[in-house]
C-alpha positions in Angstrom: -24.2 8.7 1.3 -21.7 8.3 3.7 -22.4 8.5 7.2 -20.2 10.9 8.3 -22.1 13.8 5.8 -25.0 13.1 7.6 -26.7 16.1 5.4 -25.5 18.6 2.7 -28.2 21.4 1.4 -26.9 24.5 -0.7 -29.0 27.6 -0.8 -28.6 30.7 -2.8 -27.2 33.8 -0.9 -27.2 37.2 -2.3 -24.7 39.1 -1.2 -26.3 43.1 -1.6 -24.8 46.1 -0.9 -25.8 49.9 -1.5 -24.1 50.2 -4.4 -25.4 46.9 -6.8 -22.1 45.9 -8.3 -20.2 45.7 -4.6 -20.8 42.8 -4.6 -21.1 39.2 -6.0 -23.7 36.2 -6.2 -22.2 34.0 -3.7 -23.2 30.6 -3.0 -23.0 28.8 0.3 -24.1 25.3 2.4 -25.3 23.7 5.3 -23.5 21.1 6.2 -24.5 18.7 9.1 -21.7 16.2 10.3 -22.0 13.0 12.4 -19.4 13.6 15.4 -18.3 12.5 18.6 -19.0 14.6 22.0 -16.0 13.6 24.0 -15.4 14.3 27.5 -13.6 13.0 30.5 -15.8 10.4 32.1 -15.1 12.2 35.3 -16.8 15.7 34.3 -16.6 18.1 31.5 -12.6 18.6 31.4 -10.3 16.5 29.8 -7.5 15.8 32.5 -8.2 12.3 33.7 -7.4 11.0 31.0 -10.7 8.8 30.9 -13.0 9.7 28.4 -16.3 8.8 27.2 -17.9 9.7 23.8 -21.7 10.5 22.9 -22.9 11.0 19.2 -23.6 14.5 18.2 -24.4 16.7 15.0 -22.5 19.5 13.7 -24.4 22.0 12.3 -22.6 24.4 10.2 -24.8 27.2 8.4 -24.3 29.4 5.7 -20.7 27.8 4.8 -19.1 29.6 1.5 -18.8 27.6 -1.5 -15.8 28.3 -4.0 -16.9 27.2 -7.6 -20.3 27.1 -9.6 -22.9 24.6 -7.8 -26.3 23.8 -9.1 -28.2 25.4 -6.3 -32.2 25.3 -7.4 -32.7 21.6 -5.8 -31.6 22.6 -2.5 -33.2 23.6 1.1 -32.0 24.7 4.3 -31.9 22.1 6.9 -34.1 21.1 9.2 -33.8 19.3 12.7 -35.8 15.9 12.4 -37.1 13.7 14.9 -34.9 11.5 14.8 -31.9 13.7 15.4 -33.0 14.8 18.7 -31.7 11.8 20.0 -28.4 13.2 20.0 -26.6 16.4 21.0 -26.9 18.8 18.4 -24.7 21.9 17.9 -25.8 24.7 15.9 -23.1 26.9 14.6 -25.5 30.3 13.5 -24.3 33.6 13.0 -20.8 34.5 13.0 -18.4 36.7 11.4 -15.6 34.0 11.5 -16.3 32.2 8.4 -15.6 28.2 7.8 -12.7 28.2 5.5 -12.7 26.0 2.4 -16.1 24.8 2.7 -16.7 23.3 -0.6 -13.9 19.9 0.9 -16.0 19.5 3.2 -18.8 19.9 0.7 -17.5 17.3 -1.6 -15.5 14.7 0.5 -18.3 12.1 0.8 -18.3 12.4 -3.3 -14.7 11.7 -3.4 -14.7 8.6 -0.8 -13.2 10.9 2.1 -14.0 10.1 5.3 -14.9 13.4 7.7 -13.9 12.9 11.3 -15.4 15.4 14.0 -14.9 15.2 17.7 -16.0 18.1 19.9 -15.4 19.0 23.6 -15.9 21.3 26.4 -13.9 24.2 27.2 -16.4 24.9 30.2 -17.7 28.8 31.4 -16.2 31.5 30.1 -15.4 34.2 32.5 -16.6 37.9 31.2 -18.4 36.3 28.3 -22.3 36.1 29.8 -25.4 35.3 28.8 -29.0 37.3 28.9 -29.0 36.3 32.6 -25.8 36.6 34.0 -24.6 33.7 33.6 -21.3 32.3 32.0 -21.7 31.6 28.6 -19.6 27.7 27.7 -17.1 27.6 25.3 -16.6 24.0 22.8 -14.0 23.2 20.7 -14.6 21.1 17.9 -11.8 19.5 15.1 -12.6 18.6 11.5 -10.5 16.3 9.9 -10.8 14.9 6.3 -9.1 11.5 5.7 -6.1 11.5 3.3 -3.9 14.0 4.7 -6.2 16.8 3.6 -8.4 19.8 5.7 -8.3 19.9 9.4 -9.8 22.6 11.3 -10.0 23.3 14.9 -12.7 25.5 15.8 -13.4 27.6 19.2 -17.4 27.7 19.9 -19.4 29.9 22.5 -23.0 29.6 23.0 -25.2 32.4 22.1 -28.0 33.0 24.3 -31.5 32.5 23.5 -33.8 35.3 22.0 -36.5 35.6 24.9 -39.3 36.4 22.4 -37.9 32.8 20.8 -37.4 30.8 23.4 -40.8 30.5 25.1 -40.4 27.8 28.3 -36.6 27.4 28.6 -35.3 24.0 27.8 -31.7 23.1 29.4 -29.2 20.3 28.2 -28.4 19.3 32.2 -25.5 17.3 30.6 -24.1 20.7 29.9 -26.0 22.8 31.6 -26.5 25.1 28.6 -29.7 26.5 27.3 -31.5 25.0 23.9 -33.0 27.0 20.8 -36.6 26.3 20.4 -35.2 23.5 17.9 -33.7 20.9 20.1 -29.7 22.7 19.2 -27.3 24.2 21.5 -26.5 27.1 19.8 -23.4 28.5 19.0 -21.1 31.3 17.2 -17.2 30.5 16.0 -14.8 32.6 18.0 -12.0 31.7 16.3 -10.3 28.7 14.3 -7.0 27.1 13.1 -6.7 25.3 10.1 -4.4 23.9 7.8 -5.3 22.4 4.0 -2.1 19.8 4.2 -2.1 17.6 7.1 0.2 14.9 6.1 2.9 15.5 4.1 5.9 12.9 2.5 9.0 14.1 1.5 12.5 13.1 -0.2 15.6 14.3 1.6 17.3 17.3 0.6 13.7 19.2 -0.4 12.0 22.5 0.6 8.3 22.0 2.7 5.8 24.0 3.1 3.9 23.6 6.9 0.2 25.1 6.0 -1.3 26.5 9.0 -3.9 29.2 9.0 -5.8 31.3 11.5 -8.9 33.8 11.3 -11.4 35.2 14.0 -8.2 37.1 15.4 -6.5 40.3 15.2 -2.8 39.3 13.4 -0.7 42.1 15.9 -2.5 40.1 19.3 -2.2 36.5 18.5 1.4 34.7 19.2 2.5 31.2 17.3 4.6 27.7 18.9 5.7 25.3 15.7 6.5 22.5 17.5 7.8 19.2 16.6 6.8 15.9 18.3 8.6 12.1 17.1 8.9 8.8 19.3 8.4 10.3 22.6 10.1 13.6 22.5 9.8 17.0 21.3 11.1 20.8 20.2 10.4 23.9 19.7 10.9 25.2 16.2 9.5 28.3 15.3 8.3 30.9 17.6 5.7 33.9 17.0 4.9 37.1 20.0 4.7 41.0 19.4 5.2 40.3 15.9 8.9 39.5 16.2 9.7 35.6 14.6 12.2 33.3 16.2 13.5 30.2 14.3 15.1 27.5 16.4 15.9 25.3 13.5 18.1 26.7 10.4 16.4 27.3 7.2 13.3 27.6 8.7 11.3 30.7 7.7 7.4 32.4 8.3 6.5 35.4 5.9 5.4 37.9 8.6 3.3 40.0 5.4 1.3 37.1 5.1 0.8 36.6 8.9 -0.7 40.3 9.1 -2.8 40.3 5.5 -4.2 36.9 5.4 -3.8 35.3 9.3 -1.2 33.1 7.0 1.4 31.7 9.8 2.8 28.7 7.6 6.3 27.8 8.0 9.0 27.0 5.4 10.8 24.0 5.9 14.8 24.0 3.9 17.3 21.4 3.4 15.4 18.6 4.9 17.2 15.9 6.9 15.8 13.1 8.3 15.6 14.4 11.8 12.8 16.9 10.6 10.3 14.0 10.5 7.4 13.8 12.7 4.3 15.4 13.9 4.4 19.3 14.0 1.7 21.3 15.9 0.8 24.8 14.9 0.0 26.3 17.6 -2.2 30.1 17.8 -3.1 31.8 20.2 -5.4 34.7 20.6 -7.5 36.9 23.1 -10.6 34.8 22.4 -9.0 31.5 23.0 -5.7 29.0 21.3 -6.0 26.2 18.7 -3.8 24.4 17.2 -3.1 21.8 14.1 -1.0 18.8 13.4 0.7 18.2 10.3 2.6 14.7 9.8 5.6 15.0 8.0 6.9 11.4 7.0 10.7 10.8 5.1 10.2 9.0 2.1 13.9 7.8 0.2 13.5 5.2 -2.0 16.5 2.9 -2.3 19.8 2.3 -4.9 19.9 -1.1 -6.1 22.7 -2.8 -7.5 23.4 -7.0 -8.5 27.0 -8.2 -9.0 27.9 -9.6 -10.8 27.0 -7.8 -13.5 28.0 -10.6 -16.2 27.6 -14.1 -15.2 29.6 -17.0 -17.1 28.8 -20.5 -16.9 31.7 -23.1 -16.2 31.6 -27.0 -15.2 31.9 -27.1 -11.4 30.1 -23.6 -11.2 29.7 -22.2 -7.3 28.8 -18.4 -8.2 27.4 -16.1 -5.4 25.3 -13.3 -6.0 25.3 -10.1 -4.2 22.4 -7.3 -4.1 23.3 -4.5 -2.4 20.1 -2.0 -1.4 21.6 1.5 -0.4 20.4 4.9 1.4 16.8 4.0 1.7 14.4 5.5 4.1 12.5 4.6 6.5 14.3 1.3 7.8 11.9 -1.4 6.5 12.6 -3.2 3.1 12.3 -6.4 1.7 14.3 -8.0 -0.5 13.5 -11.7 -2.7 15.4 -13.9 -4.8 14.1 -15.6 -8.1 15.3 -17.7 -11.6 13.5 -17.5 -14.5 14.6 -19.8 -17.3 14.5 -18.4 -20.9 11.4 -18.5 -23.0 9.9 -20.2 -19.8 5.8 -19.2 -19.5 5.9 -20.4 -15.7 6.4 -17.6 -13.1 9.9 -17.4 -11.8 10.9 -19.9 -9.2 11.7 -18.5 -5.6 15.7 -19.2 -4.7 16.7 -21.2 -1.1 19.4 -20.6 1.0 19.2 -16.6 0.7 21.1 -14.5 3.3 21.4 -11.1 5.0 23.3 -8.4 6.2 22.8 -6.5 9.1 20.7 -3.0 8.8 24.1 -0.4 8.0 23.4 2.9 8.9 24.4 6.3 6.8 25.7 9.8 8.4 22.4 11.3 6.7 20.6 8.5 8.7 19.3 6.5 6.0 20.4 2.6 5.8 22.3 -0.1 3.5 21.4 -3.6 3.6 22.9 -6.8 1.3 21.7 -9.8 0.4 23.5 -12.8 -0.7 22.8 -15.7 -2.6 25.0 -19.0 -3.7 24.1 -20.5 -6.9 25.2 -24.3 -8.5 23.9 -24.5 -11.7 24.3 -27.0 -14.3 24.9 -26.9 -18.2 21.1 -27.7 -18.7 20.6 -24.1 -17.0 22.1 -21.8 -19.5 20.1 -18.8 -20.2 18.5 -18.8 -16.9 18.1 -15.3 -15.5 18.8 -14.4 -12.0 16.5 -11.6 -10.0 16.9 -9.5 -7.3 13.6 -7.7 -5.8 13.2 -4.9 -3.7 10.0 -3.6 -2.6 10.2 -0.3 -0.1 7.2 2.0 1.4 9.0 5.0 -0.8 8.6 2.9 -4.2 5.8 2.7 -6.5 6.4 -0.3 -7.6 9.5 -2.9 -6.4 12.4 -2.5 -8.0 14.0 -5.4 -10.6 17.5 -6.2 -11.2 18.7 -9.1 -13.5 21.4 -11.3 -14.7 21.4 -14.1 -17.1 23.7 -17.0 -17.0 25.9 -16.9 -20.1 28.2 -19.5 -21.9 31.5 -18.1 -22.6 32.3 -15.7 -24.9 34.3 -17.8 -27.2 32.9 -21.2 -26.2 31.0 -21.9 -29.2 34.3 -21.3 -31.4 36.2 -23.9 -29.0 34.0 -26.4 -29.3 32.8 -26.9 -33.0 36.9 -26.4 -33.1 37.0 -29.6 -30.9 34.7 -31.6 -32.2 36.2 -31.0 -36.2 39.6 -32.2 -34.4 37.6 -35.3 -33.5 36.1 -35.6 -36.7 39.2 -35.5 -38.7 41.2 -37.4 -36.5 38.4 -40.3 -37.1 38.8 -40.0 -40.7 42.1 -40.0 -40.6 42.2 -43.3 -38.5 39.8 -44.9 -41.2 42.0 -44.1 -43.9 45.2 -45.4 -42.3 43.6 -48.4 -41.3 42.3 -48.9 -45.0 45.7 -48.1 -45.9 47.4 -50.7 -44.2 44.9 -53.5 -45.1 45.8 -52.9 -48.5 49.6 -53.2 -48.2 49.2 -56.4 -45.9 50.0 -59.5 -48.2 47.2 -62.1 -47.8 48.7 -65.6 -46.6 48.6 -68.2 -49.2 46.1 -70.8 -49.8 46.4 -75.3 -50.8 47.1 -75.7 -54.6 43.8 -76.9 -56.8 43.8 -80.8 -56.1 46.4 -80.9 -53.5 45.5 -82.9 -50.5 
């Protein structure tokens, strides 16, 4: 199982109500990930910029499950020995519940890897515990490999039930109070999430930025879209009191969803390829801000074209051939030469002496590049096919395109025409020659018995 599910157990809760049709069976899990405890390696806030990282567990209880599971073989968990070696947060009661729980359920099955890192907001002001004291706030980020869930979740310790905790046990690390267990419990206050965080796109098409909030009242929280590429950023969209601003045209938030579902996802039109890069959704509300990064990457595969589009052989022959690779995007693309003869089984030969344009750049900021290549071939070459490749991030597979050194149309015709003028001029030679020897008079000879 892979490491980063350290431990998933399903148990069966029933969902009851006065009435016994409110409500349905529902099914839900605990799910314990293997994370990081950051913090800045001078303290508990992360300004330095220094940081140091501890392993920890993530212990999320009671997460919903959306389809059927087979539920009879599973337990709740339990802390073991051996993970009391590390910090382990609890997540317990909350009415803030964990949103698409069954990818995180599922992503060790499917070879996705779950990342988790989770660090100190510090006390809380007018948030204290049984004795007075502060209460800490922690943030912890989910994030499932492939461009899939990410979550950002705001935690605050709860405080430990007197008739539970017996002698109190402290974390000095953080200086917060443990459950009889060995955990630091905790509640979710809030959380962002988004189900998309990676996205690639062809020019010209419609996107939809996925960002979603809950543990907040919709008419109190305020949004920042941002957009962040090579060093610098922009606002985009902007969120407060319930009144939208866009700062980029064609960009759009459905304000029914943003009040019925905490749904503040933002509609992309038109787009160009200065809409790529890394946009942060950011929330925030009266118990605290989160925020989530979607990558948004401009994917235009390239036009290929090979001329000439006929090619003729000729004695002397000195042919060059252009490929010309057009309105691709991003910049990198490479481009490779190769002759094939005919009914040959061998893999195609590479071609020498291959050159290159400069990188030509469009309005719509996509690029053109040629290549050039001189061929010399000889009669023995006929049939020999020529081939330009062009492999690019945005293609499947590299793109092929051909041409096949032809005799000339006609050729044939000329030279079984030749070679019968040959052949009859031969025969005629012969017979005139046979001819003459014929009408030559032979030279007389002595007389019988003539000295």
């Amino acid at each position: 199982m892979h490491r980063h599910i350290h431990w998933l157990l399903l148990k069966l809760v029933l969902v009851l109500a006065d009435d016994p049709g409110a409500g349905p069976v529902s099914e839900a899990a605990d799910v314990v990930l293997d994370c990081w405890y950051i913090e800045d390696s001078g303290g508990l806030s992360a300004v330095s910029g220094r940081f140091s990282r501890e392993k920890s567990l993530l212990v999320l209880r009671n997460v919903s499950i959306a389809g059927d599971e087979q539920t009879s073989a599973w337990t709740d968990y339990e802390v073991r020995d051996e993970d009391r070696k590390h910090i382990i947060f609890e997540a317990i009661g909350s009415d803030v519940p964990i949103p698409n729980g069954e990818i995180l359920l599922h992503a060790d099955c499917e070879g996705q890897e779950v990342t988790c890192e989770i660090s100190s907001f510090g006390a809380q002001s007018g948030a204290d515990d049984a004795e007075g004291a502060p209460a800490t706030s922690f943030i912890g980020v989910l994030r499932i490999s492939g461009g899939g869930l990410g979550m950002a979740l705001v935690f605050r310790t709860i405080p430990v039930s007197e008739k539970d905790s017996g002698e109190r046990i402290f974390n000095e690390k953080l200086n917060v109070e443990l459950s009889p267990t060995g955990t630091i419990p905790l509640s979710v206050q809030f959380l962002v999430y988004t189900r998309t965080s990676s996205i690639r796109t062809l020019l010209g098409q419609t996107i939809l930025l996925d960002c979603g909030f809950l543990g907040a009242d919709p008419s109190t929280i305020s949004v920042d879209w941002r957009i962040q590429h090579k060093g610098t950023g922009r606002r985009i969209y902007t969120l407060s009191e319930g009144q939208g601003m866009s700062e980029r045209e064609g960009t759009l938030m459905d304000a029914d969803q943003v009040g019925s579902n905490g749904n503040v996802s933002l509609l992309l039109r038109d787009i160009t390829v200065q809409d790529e890069g890394t946009y942060i959704c950011i929330v925030q509300g009266l118990k605290g801000h989160a925020q989530q990064t979607i990558l948004v990457e401009i994917m235009e595969p390239p036009r290929v074209t090979l001329t000439p589009e006929a090619l003729y052989f000729h004695h002397g022959m000195r042919e060059s051939l252009i490929c010309e690779i057009s309105r691709y995007y991003p910049l990198d693309v490479t481009v490779a030469w190769s002759v094939r003869t005919e009914g040959d089984d061998l893999d195609p030969l590479p071609l020498s002496g291959v050159s290159y344009s400069s990188h030509r750049k469009n309005k719509d900021g996509t690029y053109n590049i040629s290549s050039q290549v001189t061929i010399t071939p000889d009669l023995l070459e006929l049939a020999s096919v020529y081939t330009c490749e062009v492999a690019h991030i945005a293609l499947a597979e590299p793109i092929h395109v051909s041409v096949q050194l032809q005799r000339p149309i006609g050729e044939e015709e000329g030279i079984l025409f030749s070679i019968s003028g040959i052949v009859i001029s031969s025969i005629l030679f012969l017979l005139a020659l046979v001819h003459f020897c014929r009408l030559t008079p032979r030279p007389a000879g002595p007389k019988d018995g003539t000295r």
